[in-house]
N, C-alpha and C positions, 0 to 999 in steps of 0.2 A: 816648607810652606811657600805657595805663589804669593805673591800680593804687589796688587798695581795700588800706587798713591798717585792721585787725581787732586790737581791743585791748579787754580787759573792763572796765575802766576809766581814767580819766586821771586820775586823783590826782596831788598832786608827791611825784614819786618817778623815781626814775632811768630806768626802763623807761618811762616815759609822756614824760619832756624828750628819750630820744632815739627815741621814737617822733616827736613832735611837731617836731625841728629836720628829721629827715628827710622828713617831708612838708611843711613848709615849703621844704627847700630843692628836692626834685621839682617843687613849687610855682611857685618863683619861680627858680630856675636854668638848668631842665631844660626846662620848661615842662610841666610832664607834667599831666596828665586827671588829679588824684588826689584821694580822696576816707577823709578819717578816721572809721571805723565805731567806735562804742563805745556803753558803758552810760553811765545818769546818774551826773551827777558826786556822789556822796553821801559822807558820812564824814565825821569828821574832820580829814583828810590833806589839804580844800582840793582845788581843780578846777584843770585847764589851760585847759578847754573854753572857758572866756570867752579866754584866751590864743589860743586857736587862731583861735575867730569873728575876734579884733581883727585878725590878721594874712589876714585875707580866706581862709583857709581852708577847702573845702566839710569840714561836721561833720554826720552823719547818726546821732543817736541812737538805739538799741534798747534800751526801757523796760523790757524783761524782761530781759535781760544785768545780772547781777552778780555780785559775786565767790562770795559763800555758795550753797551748792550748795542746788539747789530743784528736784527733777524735774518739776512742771507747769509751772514759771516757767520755765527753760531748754528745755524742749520745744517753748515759746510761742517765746523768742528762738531758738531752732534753724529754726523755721519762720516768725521772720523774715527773719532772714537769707537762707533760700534765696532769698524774694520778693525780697530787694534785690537778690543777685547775679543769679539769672534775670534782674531790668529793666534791669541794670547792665553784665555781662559784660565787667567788667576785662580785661584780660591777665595782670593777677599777681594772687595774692589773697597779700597778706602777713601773717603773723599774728603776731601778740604776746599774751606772756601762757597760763597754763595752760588757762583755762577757755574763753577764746577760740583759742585754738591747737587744742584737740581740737574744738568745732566749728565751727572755719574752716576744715581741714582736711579733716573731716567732709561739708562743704557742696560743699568744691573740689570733691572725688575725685566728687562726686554728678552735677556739674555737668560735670564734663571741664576746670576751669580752673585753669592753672597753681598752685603754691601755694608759695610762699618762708616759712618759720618762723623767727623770732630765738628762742634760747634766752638770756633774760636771765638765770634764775635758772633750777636746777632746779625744778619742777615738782613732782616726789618728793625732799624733803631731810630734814633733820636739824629735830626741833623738830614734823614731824608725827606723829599717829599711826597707828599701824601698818596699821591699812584703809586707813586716807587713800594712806599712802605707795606699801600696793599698788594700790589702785585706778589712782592717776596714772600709777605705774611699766604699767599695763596699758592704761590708756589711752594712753602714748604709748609702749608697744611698737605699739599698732592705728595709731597713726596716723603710726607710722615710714616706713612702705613706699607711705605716702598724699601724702607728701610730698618736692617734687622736691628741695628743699635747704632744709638746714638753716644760719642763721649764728649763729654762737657769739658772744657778750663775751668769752671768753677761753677760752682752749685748756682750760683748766680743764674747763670745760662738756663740749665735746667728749670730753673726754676720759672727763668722767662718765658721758655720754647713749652712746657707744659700748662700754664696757664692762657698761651696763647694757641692751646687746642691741639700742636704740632702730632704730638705723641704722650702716650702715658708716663709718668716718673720713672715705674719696674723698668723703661727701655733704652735711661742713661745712666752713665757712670763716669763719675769725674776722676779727670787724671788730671794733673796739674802739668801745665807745661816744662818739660823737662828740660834742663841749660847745663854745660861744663861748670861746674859749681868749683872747681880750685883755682881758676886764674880769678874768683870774685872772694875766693879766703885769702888769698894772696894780694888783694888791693891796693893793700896800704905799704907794699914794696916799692909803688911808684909816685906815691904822695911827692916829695919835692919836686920829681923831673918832670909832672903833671904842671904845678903852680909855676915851677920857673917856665916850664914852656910858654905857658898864658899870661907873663907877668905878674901872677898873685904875691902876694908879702905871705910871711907866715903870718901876719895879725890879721888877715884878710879869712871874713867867714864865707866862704864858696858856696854858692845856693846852684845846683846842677838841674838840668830837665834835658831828660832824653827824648828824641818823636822827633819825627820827620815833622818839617817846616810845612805843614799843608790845613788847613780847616778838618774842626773839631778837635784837633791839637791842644786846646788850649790854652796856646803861647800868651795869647791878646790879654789872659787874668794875670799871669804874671807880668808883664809889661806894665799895667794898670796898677799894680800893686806895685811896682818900681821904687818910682819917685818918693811916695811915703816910709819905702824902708830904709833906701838910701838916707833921705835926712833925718832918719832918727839914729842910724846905723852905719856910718859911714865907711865901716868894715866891710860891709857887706857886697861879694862881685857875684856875677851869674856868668855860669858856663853854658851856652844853648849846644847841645849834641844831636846833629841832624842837619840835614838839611831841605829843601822846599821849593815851593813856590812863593813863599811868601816873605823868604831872607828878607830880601830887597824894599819889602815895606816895613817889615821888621826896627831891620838899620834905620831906615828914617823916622821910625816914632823915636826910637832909642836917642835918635841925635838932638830930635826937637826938645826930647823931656833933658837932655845937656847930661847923658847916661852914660854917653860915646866909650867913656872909659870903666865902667862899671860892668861891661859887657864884651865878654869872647862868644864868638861863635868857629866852631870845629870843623863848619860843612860837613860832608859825607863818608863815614867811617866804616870801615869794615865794622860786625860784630865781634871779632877778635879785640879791636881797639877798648870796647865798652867800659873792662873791666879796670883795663889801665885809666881808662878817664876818669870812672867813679872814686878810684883813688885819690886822685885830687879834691874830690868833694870832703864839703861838712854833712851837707844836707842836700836832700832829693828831693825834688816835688812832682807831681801830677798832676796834671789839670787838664787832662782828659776830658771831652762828654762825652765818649762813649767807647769801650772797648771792653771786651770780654774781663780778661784778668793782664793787665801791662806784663811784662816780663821785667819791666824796671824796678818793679817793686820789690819782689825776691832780689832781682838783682843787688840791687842798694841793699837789701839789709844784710843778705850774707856777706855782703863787704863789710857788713858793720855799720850800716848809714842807716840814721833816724828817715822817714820819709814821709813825709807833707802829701794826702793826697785827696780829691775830691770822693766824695761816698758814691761811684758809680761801678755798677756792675759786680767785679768781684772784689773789688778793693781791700770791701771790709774784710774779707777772710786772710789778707796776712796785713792789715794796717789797723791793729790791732791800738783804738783808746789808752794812753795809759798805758802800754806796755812794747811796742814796735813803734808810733807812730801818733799821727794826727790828721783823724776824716774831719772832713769841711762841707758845707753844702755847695754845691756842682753851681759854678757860675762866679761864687763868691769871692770880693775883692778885698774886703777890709777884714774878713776871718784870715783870707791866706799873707796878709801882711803881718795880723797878731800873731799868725802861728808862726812864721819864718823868726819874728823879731825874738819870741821865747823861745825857741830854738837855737838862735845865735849868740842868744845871750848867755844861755848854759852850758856848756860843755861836757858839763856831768851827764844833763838829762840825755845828749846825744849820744854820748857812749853806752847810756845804760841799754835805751831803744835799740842802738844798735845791734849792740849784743845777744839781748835777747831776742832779736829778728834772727841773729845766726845760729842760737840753738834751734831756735825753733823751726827754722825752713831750709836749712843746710838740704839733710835728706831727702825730705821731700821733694824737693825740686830737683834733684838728680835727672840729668837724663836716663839713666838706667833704669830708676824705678819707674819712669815714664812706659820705655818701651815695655820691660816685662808685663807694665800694667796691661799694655794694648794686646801684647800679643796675648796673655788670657781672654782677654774678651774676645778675639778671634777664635781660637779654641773652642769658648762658649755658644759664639752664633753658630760655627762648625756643627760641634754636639746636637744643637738644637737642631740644624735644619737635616743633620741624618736621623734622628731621633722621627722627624715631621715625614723621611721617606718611608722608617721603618714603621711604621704605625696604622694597622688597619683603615680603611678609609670608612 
């Protein structure tokens, strides 16, 4: 099988690692023809791109594709693109990402070749502003009926993208973002050389948050919730994993609130690092407004880690009340201090949530089962659209 994956950029970030294991694993499983299309790697959020070349990967750059919208500059990468798929002629044109999704999509319906879309995150969310949000909301009504299937990160998505007219439910399927799932059973291998790295004691209950340093992150609730769990908890330290634009204001609430020591930050980590960091951890949190389904969350619990997370998007479907975890209302300050503090204070509850986060999402979250999942729905839209040549008109 051909298949180009179309994605605006590769930064590390959750939509780009499982853009990248799935064309590795078509790569080298499947054996498939595949080819990852994307912008330069700028920012920064840090690149995959040299990740993808190492692993013999074909990577075909388009200099004008980038995230900030530019209508000469995207006009330039819209008419590149077609030249590559004209010399190309995939069988699936896969797309990730907003900006690439509407003109991959774009390009398909031009060309007549198949088109598979992942909605990782909405597109039109919470946090933009109000042209923005209609513009995308209108751009991916155009490019609903342009596309043969849509796959969702969590039914969440779906459920968005079809009340907001996008397309019909029959035309997604959720695949859960798929991760190397043993170096996160293996976590707790690195538990001390984690805490001694960052000075924790073992009496020290580690509060962890993964995500790039940048707005709608989050950070600003846990910061706010700080000071209150600190003086009831004086156990309690935070590991921030990631890095930003917003370190630098960060450190300086942290030093006003007299935090200075309560607080490591890791800067910018490969995703290899991840799993050895969670190790260190007691507890995960999320405070997210807005993203499809975190990868942090599977992450933490197949390590075994309880995880604290705000009720947005997919959350609920592995932060499971009362059995994985603890959902919060999105924004909230004095919920996610109650919750860190009853979390710190049990140790029981956290192994238990742990635990059963790792029966229950181990599998699932395979990369493996990811790709197979995708490549039957390529299959599927295959079938269908010879099925649409063969058929009387």
């Amino acid at each position: 099988m051909k298949v180009v994956h179309f994605i605006t950029r590769m930064i590390i970030g959750g939509a780009q690692e499982n853009t990248l294991l799935t064309v590795d694993d078509q790569h080298c499983h499947y054996r498939d023809d595949v080819t990852l299309l994307t912008g330069p790697g700028l920012g920064p959020e840090g690149s995959l791109i040299e990740r993808a070349i190492s692993r013999g990967l074909k990577v075909e750059i388009l200099p004008e594709l980038r995230r900030e919208l530019h209508p000469w500059r995207d006009w330039q990468g819209w008419r590149s693109l077609l030249k590559f798929l004209r010399s190309n002629r995939p069988d699936v044109l896969h797309t990730h990402s907003s900006k690439a999704g509407i003109l991959g999509r774009a390009a398909a319906a031009r060309l007549g070749i198949p088109v598979v879309h992942t909605v990782h995150g909405a597109s039109f969310h919470y946090g933009q502003s109000a042209l923005a949000w209609r513009v995308y909301r209108a751009a991916e009504r155009w490019a609903g009926p342009r596309t043969d299937h849509f796959i969702s990160v969590c039914d969440a998505m779906t459920d968005h993208y079809v009340k907001a007219g996008i397309a019909p439910a029959e035309r997604f399927t959720t695949i859960y973002s798929g991760m190397e799932v043993d170096p996160f059973l293996s976590a707790d291998a690195s538990r001390q050389a984690v805490r001694q790295q960052y000075g924790f004691k073992d009496s020290d209950v580690v509060v962890g948050k993964i995500a790039r340093l940048f707005p709608l992150k989050g950070h600003e609730f846990l910061l706010r919730a700080a000071p209150a769990m600190v003086a009831r908890n004086p156990n309690i330290r935070f590991l921030l994993v990631g890095d930003g634009i917003l370190q630098q204001p960060f450190r300086e609430q942290i030093a006003r609130d007299g935090l200075t020591e309560h607080f490591r930050f890791t800067g910018l980590v490969p995703p290899s690092e991840v799993s050895r960091l969670i190790g260190g951890m007691d507890i995960v949190v999320h405070t997210s407004l807005w993203e499809g389904l975190a990868r942090v969350l599977p992450q933490a619990l197949i390590s075994g880690r309880p995880v604290i997370s705000y009720d947005i998007d997919g959350a609920r479907e592995v932060v499971i009340p009362e059995q994985t975890g603890i959902l919060l209302p999105p924004r909230s300050v004095n919920e996610l201090t109650e919750a860190v503090l009853q979390l710190a204070a049990d140790s029981d509850l956290r192994h238990r949530f742990g635990q059963t986060g790792r029966e229950r999402f181990t599998d699932r979250f395979r990369h493996q089962t990811m790709t197979r999942q995708i490549r039957e729905v390529y299959q599927s839209v295959l079938a269908a659209r010879q099925q649409s040549r063969n058929s009387p008109p």
